[in-house]
C-alpha positions as YAML, in Angstrom:
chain: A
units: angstrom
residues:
- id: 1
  name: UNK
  ca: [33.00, 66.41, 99.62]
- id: 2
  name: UNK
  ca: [30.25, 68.51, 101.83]
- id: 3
  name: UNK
  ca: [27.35, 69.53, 100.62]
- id: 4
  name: UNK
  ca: [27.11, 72.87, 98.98]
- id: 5
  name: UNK
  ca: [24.77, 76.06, 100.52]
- id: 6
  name: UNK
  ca: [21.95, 77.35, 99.78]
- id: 7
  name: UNK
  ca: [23.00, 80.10, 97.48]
- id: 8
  name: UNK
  ca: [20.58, 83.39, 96.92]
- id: 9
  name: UNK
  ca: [21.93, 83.94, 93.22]
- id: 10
  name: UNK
  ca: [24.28, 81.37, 90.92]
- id: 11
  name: UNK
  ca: [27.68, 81.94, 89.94]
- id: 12
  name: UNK
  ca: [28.38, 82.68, 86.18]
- id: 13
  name: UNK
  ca: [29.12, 78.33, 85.38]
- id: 14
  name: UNK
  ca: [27.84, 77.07, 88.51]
- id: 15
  name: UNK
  ca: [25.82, 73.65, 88.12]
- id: 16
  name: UNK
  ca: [22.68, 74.42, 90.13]
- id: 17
  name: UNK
  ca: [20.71, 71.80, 91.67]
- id: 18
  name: UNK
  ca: [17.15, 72.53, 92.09]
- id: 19
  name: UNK
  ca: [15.36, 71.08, 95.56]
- id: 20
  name: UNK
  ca: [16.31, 68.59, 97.97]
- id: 21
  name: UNK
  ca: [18.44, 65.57, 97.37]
- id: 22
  name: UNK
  ca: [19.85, 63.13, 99.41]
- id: 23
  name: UNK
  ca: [23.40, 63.71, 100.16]
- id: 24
  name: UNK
  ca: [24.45, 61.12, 97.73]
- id: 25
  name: UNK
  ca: [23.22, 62.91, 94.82]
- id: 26
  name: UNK
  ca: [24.01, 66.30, 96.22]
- id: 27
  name: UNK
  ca: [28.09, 64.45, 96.23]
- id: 28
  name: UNK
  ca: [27.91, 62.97, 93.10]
- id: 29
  name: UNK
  ca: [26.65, 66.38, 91.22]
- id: 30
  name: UNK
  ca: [29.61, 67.46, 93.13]
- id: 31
  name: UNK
  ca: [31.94, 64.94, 92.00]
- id: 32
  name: UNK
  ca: [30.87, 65.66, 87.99]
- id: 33
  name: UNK
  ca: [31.06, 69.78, 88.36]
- id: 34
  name: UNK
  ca: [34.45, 69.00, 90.13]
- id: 35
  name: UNK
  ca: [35.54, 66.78, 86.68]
- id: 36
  name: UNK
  ca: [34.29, 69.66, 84.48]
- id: 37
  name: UNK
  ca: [36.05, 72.48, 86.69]
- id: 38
  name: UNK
  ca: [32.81, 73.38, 87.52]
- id: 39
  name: UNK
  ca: [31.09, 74.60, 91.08]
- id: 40
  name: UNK
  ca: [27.71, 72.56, 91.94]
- id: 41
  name: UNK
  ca: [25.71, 74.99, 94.71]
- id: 42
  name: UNK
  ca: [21.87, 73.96, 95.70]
- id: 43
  name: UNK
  ca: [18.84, 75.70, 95.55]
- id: 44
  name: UNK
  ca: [16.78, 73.99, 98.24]
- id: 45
  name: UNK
  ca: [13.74, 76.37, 98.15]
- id: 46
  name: UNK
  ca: [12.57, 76.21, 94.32]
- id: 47
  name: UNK
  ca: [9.93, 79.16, 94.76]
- id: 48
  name: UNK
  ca: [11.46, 81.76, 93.06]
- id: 49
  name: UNK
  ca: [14.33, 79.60, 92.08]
- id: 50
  name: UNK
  ca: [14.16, 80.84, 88.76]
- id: 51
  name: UNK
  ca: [14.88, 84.80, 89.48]
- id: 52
  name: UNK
  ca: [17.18, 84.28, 91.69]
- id: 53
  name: UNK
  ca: [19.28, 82.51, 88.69]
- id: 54
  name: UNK
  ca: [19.20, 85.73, 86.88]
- id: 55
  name: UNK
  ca: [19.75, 87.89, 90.05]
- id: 56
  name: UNK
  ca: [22.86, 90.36, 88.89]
- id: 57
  name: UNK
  ca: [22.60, 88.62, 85.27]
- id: 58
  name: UNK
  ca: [25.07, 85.70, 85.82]
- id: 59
  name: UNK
  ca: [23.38, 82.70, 85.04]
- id: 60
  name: UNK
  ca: [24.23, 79.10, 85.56]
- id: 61
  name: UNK
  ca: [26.27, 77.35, 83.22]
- id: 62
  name: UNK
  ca: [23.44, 74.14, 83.79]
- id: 63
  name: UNK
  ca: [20.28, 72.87, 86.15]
- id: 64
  name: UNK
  ca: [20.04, 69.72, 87.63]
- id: 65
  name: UNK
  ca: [16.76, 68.61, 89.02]
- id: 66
  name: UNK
  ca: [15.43, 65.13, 89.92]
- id: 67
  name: UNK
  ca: [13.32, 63.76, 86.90]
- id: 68
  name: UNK
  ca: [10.45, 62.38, 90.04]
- id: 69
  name: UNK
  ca: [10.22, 65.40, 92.15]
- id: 70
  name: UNK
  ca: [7.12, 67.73, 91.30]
- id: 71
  name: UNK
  ca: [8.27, 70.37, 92.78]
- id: 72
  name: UNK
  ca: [11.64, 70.20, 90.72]
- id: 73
  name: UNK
  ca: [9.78, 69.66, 87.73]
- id: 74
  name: UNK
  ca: [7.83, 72.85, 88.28]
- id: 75
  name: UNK
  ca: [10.82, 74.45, 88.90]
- id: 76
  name: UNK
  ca: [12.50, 73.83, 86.02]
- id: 77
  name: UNK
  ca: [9.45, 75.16, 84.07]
- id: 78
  name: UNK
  ca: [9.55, 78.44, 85.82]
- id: 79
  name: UNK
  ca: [12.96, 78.72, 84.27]
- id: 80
  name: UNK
  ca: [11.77, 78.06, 80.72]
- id: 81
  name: UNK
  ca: [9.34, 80.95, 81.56]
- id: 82
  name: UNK
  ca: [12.48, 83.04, 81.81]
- id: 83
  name: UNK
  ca: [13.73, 83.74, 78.48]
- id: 84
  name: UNK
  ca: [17.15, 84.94, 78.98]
- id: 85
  name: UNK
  ca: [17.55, 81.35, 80.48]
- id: 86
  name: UNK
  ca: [16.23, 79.65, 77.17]
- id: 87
  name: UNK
  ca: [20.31, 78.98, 76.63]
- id: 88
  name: UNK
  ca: [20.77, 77.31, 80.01]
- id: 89
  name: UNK
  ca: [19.72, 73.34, 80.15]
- id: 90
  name: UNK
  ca: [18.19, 71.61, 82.16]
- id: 91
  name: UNK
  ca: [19.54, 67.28, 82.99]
- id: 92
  name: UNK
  ca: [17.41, 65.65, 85.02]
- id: 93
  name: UNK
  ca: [18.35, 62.45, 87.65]
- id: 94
  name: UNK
  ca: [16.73, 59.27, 87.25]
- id: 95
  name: UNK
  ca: [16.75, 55.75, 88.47]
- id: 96
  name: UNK
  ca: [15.38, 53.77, 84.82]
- id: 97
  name: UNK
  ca: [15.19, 55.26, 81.37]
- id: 98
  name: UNK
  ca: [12.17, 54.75, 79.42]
- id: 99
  name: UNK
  ca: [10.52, 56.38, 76.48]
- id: 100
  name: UNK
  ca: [7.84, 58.08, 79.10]
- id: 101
  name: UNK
  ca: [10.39, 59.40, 80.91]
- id: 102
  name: UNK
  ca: [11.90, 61.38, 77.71]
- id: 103
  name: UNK
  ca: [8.90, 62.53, 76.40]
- id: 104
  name: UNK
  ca: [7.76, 63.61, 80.08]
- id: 105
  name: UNK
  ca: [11.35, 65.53, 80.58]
- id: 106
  name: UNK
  ca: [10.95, 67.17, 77.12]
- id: 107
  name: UNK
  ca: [7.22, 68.20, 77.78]
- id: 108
  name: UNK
  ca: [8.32, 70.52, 81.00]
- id: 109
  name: UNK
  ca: [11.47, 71.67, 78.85]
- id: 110
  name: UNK
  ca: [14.41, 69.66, 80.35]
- id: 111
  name: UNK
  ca: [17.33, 68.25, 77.95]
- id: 112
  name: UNK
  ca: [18.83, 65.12, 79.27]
- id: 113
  name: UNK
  ca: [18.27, 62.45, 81.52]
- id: 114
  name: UNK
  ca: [21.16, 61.41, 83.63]
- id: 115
  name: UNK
  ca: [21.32, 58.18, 85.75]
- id: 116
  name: UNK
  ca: [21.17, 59.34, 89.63]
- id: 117
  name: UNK
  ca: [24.39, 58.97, 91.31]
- id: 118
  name: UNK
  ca: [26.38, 58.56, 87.97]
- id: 119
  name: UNK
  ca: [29.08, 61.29, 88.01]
- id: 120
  name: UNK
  ca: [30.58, 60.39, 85.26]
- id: 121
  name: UNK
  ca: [27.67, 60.26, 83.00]
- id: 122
  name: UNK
  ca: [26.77, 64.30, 84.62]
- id: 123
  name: UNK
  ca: [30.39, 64.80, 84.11]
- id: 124
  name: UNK
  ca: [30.42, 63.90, 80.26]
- id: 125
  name: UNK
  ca: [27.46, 66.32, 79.58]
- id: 126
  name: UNK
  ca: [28.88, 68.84, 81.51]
- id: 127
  name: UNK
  ca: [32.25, 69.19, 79.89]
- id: 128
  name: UNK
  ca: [30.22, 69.24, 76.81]
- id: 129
  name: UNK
  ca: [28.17, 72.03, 77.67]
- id: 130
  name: UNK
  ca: [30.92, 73.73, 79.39]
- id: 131
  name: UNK
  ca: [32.87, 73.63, 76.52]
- id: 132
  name: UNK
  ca: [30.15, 75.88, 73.74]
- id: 133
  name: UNK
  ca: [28.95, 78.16, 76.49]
- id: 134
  name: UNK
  ca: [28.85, 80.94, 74.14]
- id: 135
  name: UNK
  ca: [26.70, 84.00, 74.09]
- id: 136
  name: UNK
  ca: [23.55, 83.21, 72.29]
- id: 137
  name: UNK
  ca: [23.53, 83.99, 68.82]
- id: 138
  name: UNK
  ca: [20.99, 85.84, 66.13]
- id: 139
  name: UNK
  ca: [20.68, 85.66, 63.16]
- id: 140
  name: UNK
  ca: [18.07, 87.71, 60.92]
- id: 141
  name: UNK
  ca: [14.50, 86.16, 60.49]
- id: 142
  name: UNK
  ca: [11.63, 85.84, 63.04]
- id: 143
  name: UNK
  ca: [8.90, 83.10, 64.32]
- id: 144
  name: UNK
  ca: [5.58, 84.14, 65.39]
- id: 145
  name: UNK
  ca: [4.22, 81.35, 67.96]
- id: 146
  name: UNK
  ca: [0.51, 81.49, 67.89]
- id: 147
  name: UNK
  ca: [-1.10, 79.60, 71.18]
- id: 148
  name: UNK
  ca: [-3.36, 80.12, 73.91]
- id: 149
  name: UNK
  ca: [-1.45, 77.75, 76.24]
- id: 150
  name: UNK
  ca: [1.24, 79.55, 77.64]
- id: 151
  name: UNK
  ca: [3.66, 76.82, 78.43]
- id: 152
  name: UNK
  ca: [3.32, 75.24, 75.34]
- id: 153
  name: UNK
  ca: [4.34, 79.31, 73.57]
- id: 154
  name: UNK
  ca: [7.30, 79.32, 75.92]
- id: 155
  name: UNK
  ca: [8.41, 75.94, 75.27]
- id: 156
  name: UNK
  ca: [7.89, 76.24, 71.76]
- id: 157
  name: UNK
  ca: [9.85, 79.41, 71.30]
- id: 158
  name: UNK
  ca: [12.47, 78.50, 73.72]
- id: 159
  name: UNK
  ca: [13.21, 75.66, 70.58]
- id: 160
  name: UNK
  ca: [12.89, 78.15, 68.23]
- id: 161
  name: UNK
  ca: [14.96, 81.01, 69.95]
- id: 162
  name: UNK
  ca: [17.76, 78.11, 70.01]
- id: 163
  name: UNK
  ca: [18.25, 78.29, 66.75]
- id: 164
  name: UNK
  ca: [18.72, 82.07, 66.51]
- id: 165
  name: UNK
  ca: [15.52, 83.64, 65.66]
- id: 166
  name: UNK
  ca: [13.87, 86.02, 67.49]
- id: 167
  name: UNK
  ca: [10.44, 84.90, 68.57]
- id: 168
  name: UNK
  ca: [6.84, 86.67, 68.66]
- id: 169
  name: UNK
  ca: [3.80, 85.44, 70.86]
- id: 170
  name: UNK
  ca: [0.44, 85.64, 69.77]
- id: 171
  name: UNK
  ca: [-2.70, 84.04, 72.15]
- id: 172
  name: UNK
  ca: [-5.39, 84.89, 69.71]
- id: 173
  name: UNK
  ca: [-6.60, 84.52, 65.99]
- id: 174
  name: UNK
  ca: [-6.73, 88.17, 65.60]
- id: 175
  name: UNK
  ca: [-3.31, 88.98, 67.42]
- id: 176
  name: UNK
  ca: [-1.44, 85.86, 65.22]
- id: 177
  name: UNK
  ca: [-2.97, 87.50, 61.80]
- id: 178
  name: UNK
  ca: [-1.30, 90.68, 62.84]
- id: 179
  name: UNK
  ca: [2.21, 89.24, 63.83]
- id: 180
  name: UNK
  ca: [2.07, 87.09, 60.43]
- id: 181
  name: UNK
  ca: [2.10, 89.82, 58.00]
- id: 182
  name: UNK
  ca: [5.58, 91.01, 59.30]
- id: 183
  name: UNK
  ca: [7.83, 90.93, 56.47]
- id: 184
  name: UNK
  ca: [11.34, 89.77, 58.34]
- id: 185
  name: UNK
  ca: [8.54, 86.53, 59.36]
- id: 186
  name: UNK
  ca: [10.47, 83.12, 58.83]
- id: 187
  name: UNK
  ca: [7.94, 80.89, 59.64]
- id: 188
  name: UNK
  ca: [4.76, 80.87, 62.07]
- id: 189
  name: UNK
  ca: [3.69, 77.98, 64.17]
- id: 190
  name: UNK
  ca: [-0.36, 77.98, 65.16]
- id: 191
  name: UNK
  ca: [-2.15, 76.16, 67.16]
- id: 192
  name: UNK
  ca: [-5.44, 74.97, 65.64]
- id: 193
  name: UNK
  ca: [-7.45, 75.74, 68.38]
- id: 194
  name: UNK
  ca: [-7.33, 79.26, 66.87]
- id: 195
  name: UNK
  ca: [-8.95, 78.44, 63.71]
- id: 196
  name: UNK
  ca: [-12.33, 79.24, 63.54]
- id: 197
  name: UNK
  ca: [-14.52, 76.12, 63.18]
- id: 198
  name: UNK
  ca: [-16.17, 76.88, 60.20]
- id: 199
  name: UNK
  ca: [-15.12, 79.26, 57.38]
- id: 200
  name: UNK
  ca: [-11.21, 79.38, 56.44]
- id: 201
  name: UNK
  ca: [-8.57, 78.94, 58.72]
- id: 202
  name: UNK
  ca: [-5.90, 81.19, 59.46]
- id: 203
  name: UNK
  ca: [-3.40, 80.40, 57.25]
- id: 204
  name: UNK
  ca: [-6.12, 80.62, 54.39]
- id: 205
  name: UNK
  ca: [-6.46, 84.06, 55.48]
- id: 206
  name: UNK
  ca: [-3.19, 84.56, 55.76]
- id: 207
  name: UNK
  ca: [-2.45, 83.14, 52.02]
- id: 208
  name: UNK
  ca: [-5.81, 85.36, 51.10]
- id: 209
  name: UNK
  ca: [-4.31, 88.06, 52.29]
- id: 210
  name: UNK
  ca: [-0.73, 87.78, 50.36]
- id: 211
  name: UNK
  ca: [1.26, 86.77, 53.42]
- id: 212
  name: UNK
  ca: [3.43, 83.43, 51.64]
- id: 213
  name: UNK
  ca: [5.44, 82.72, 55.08]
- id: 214
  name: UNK
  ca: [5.60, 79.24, 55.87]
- id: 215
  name: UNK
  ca: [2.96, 77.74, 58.57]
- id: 216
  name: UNK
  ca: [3.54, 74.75, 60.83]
- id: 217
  name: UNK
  ca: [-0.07, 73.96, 62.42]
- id: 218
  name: UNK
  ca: [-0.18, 71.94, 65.40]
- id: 219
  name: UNK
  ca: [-3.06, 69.87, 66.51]
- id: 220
  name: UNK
  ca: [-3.78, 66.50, 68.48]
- id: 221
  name: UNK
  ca: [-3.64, 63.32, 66.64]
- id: 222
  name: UNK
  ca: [-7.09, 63.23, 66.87]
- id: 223
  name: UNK
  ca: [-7.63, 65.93, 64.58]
- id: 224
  name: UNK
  ca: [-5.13, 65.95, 62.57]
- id: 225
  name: UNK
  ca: [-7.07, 63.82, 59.57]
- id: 226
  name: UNK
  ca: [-9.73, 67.15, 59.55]
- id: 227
  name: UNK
  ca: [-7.14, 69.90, 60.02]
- id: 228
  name: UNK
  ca: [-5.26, 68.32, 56.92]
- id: 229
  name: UNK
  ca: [-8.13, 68.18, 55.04]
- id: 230
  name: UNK
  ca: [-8.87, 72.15, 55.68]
- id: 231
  name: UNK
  ca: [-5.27, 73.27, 54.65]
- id: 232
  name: UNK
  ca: [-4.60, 70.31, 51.92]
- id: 233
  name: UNK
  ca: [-4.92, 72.88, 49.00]
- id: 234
  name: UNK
  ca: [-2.71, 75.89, 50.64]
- id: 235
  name: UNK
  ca: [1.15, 76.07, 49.80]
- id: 236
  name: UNK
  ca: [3.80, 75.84, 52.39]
- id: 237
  name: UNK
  ca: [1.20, 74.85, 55.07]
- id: 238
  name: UNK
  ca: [1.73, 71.88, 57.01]
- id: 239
  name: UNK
  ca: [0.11, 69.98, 60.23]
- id: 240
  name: UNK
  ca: [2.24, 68.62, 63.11]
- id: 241
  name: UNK
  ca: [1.44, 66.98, 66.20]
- id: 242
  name: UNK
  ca: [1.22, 68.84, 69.24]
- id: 243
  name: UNK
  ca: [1.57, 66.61, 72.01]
- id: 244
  name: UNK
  ca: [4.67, 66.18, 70.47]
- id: 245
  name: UNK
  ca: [8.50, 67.36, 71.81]
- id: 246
  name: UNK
  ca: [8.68, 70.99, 71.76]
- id: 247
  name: UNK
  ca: [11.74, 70.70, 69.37]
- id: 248
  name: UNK
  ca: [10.42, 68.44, 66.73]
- id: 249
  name: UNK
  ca: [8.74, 71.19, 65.67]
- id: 250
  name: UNK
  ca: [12.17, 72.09, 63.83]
- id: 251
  name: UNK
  ca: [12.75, 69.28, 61.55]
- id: 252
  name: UNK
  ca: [8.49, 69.96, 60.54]
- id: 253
  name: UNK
  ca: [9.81, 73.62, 59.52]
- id: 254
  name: UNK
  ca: [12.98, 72.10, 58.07]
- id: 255
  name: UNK
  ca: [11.16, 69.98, 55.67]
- id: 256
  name: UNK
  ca: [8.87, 72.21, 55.33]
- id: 257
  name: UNK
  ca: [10.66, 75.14, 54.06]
- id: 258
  name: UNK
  ca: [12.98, 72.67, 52.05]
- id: 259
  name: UNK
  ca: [9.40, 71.53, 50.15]
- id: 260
  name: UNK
  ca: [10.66, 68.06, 49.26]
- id: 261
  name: UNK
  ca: [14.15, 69.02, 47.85]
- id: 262
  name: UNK
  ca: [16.05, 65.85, 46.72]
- id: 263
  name: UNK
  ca: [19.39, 65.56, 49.49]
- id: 264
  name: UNK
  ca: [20.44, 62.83, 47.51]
- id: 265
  name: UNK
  ca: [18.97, 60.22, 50.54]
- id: 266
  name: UNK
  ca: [17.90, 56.99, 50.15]
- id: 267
  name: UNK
  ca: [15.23, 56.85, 52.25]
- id: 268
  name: UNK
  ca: [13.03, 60.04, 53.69]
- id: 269
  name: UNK
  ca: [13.76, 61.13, 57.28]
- id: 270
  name: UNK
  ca: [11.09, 60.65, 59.67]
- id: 271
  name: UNK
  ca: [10.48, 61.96, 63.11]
- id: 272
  name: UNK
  ca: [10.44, 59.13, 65.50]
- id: 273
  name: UNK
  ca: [11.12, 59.14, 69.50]
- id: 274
  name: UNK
  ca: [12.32, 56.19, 71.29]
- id: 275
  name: UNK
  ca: [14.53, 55.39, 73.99]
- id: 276
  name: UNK
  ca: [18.10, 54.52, 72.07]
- id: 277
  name: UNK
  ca: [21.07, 53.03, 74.56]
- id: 278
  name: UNK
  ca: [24.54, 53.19, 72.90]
- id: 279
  name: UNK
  ca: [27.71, 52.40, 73.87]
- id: 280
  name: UNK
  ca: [31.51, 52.95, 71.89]
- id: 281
  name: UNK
  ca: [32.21, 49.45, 70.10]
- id: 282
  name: UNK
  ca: [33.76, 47.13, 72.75]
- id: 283
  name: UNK
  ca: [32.85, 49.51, 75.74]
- id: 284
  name: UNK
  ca: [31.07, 48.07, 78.53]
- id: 285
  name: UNK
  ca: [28.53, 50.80, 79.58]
- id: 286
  name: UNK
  ca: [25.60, 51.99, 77.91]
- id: 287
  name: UNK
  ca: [24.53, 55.76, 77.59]
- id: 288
  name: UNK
  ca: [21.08, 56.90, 76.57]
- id: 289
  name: UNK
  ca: [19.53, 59.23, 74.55]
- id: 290
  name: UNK
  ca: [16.02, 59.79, 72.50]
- id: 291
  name: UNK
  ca: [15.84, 58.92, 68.96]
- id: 292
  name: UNK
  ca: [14.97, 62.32, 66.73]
- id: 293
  name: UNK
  ca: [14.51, 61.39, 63.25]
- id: 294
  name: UNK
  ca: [15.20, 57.53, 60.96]
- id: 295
  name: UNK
  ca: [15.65, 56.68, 57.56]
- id: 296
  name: UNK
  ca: [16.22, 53.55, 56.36]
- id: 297
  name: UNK
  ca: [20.13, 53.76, 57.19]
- id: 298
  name: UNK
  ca: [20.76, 55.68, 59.96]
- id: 299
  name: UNK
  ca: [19.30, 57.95, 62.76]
- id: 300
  name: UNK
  ca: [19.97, 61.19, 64.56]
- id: 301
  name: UNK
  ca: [19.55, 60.73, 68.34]
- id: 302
  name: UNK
  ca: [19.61, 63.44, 70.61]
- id: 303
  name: UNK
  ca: [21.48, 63.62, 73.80]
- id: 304
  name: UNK
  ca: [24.04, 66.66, 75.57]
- id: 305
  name: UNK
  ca: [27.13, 64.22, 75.50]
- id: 306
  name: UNK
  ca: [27.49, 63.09, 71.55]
- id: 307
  name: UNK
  ca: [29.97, 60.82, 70.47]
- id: 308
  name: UNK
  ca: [32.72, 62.18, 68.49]
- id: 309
  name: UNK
  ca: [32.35, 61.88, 64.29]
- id: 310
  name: UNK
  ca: [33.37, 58.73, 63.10]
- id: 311
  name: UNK
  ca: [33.51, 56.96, 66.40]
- id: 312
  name: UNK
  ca: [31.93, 53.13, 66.48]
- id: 313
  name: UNK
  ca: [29.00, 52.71, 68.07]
- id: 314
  name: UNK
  ca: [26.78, 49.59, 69.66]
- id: 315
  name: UNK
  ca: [23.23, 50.62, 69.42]
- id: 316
  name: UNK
  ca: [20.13, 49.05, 71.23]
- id: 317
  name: UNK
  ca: [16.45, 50.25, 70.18]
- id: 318
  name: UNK
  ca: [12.79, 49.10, 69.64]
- id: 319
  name: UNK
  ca: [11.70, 49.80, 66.20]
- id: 320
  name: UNK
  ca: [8.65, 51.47, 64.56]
- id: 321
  name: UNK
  ca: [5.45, 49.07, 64.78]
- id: 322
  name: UNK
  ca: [7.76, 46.47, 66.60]
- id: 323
  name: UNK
  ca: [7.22, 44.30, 69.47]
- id: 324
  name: UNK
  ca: [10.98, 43.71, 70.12]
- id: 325
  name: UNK
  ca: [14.28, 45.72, 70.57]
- id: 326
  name: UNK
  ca: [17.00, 44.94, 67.68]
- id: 327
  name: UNK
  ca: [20.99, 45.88, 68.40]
- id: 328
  name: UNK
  ca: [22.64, 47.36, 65.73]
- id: 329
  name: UNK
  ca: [25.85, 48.97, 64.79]
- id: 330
  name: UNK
  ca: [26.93, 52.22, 63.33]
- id: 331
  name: UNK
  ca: [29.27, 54.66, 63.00]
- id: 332
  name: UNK
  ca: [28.74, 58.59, 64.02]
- id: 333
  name: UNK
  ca: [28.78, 60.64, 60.38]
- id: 334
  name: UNK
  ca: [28.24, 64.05, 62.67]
- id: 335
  name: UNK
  ca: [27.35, 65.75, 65.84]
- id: 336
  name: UNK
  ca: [26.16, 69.09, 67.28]
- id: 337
  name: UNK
  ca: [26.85, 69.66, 70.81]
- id: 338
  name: UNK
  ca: [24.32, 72.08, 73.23]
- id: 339
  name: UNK
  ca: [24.65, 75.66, 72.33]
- id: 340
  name: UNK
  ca: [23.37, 78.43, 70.15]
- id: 341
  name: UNK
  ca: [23.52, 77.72, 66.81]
- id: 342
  name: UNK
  ca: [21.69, 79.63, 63.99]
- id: 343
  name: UNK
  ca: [22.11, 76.61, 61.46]
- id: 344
  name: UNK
  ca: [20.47, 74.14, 64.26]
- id: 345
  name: UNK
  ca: [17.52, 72.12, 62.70]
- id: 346
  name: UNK
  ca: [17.89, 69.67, 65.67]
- id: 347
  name: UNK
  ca: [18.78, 69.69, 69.02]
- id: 348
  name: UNK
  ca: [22.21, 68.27, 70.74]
- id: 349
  name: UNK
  ca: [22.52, 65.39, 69.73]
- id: 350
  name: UNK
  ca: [24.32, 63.07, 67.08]
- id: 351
  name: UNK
  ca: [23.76, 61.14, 63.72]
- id: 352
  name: UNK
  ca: [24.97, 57.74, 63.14]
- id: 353
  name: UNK
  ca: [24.93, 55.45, 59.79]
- id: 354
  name: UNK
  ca: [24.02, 52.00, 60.16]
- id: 355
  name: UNK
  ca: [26.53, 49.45, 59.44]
- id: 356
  name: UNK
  ca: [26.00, 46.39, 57.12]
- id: 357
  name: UNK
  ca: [26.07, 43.65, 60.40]
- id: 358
  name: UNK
  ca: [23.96, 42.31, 62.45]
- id: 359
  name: UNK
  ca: [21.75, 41.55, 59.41]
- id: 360
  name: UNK
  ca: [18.72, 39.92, 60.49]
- id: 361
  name: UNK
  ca: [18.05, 42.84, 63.34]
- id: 362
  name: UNK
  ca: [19.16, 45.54, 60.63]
- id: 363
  name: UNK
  ca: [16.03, 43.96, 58.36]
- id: 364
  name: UNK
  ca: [13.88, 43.85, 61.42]
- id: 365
  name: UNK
  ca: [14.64, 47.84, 62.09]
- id: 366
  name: UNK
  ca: [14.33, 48.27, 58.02]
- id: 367
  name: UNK
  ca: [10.98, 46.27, 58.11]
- id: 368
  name: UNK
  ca: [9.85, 48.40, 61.30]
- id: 369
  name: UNK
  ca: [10.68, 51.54, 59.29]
- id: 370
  name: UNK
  ca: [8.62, 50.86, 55.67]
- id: 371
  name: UNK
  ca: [6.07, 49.75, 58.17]
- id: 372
  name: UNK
  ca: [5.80, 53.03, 59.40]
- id: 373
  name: UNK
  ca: [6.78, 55.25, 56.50]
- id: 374
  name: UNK
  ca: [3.82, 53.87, 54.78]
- id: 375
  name: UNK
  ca: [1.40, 54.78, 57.96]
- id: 376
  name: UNK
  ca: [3.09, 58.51, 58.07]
- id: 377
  name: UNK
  ca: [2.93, 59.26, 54.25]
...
């Protein structure tokens, strides 16, 4: 196939890739869009990339960018400045997966990591996407994101928008007071650099002043010890770390607002990223994706191309507080595929039970676990 134009505004379901790539890339992008009955077209000049994409609001159906190229990376955060392109994700091309290259992707708001030149693995994630391309939904309820650091509000709410909220910005103490004593509020998310440094923090005030909403604050590890200590007495207020995915913040809300209800689990969930290659039982060619959450059985692993429920899976993974990668199988219990969803607690991905094989690695992942339940709790 040729390579695409330069296009001044996508086509409602093009695949747009962002910057220059070598014609190899450009073909195989080409190849994938083809297998999803898709268009790929190229945006070679990324300033301004992001308003052309909602030029005569038709957006893209998906962005490609390459997970090493600054300026693509910089692109792709303009977009996730654009909210009407919060729906829209973002895979980026790379040559090795590692866990820095997740958490790097997920820190300028990309989705996926796709090998570079493998049209297949584009094509799977496309079809996927393709497939619950549905106008975002809403449902009734809204977040108030309280942060001086712009990205990190954008980012942040783009998560929380996801799941069908509206979303409110706040950049200062006074401003996130304000937005918190709305009574549709479902939960508000604060940065601890707003709290004063003596004296009672915000969501003190906020419980001081009546307002009972939920309140996830975020703070570096570093911190976190003396921001914990501040809110220990106050209901419904929890810390979470915010160098952290911009999505994890929804399982901290989840369990949050759930307040330690029993689900009947043997082991607690825990939030827990790692680099997780799978593969169907007897197939010969590893996907990857980032691990979300782990219990003691299973885990939930995100990625935009989930296996089915109840398929077989070969798993590969390091453990918590582990020097060594264990291989495991399971079998997929349920998945949620990209797209608006206003029951979404976690992102695309999919959730697999352990299997009873493959003992001695399944202790070593079990061992790796307790070690670091017992560290988190």
């Amino acid at each position: 196939m040729s390579a695409p134009t330069a296009a001044s505004a996508a086509t409602q379901g093009d695949v747009v890739v962002l910057g220059r790539a070598a014609p190899s890339v450009v073909n195989a992008v080409e190849q994938a869009a083809h297998a999803a009955r898709l268009r790929a077209r190229v945006e070679v000049d990324v300033r301004g990339a992001a308003a052309r994409l909602l030029a005569g609001g038709r957006h893209p159906l998906a962005v490609v960018c390459d997970a090493t190229s600054t300026e693509g990376r910089d692109a792709c955060l303009a977009i996730r400045h654009e909210p009407q392109l919060a729906n829209v994700p973002i895979m980026a091309l790379i040559d090795g997966f590692n866990d820095l290259a997740f958490e790097e992707l997920y820190e300028w708001g990309g989705d996926d990591l796709v090998p570079r030149g493998d049209a297949a693995a584009l094509a799977r994630r496309l079809r996927q996407v393709a497939t619950n391309a549905v106008p975002l939904a809403r449902r009734a309820g809204t977040a108030v994101v309280a942060d001086p650091d712009r990205r990190t509000r954008l980012l942040t709410g783009r998560a929380l928008r996801n799941t069908g909220l509206s979303v409110l910005f706040a950049v200062d103490a006074a401003e996130a007071l304000r937005e918190a004593a709305r009574p549709e509020l479902v939960v508000v998310v604060q940065a601890t650099d707003l709290d004063p440094p003596q004296g009672p923090t915000l969501a003190e005030q906020a419980r001081n002043a009546g307002i009972a909403t939920p309140w996830v604050i975020t703070s570096p590890p570093r911190r976190a010890a003396q921001v914990r200590a501040r809110i220990a007495s106050l209901p419904k207020v929890t810390v979470h770390d915010a160098f952290g995915a911009p999505e994890n913040v929804l399982f901290v809300i989840n369990e949050l607002v759930r307040g330690g209800v029993a689900e009947g689990r043997a082991s607690k969930r825990l939030l827990y990223g790692t680099t997780l290659l799978f593969r169907h039982a007897g197939g010969e060619k590893d996907e990857a994706g980032f691990t979300f959450n782990i219990s003691a059985g299973g885990l939930f692993a995100r990625t935009l191309a989930p296996p089915s429920r109840n398929a077989e899976l070969w798993l590969e993974l390091r453990p918590p507080r582990s020097d060594r990668r264990v291989r495991l199988e399971g079998r997929v219990v349920w998945a949620r595929a990209f797209g608006p969803n206003d029951a979404a607690t976690v992102p695309a991905g999919f959730a697999v039970q352990f299997a009873e094989t493959a003992p001695a690695d399944l202790q070593r992942f079990r061992d790796g676990y307790g070690a670091f339940a017992a560290e988190v709790s």
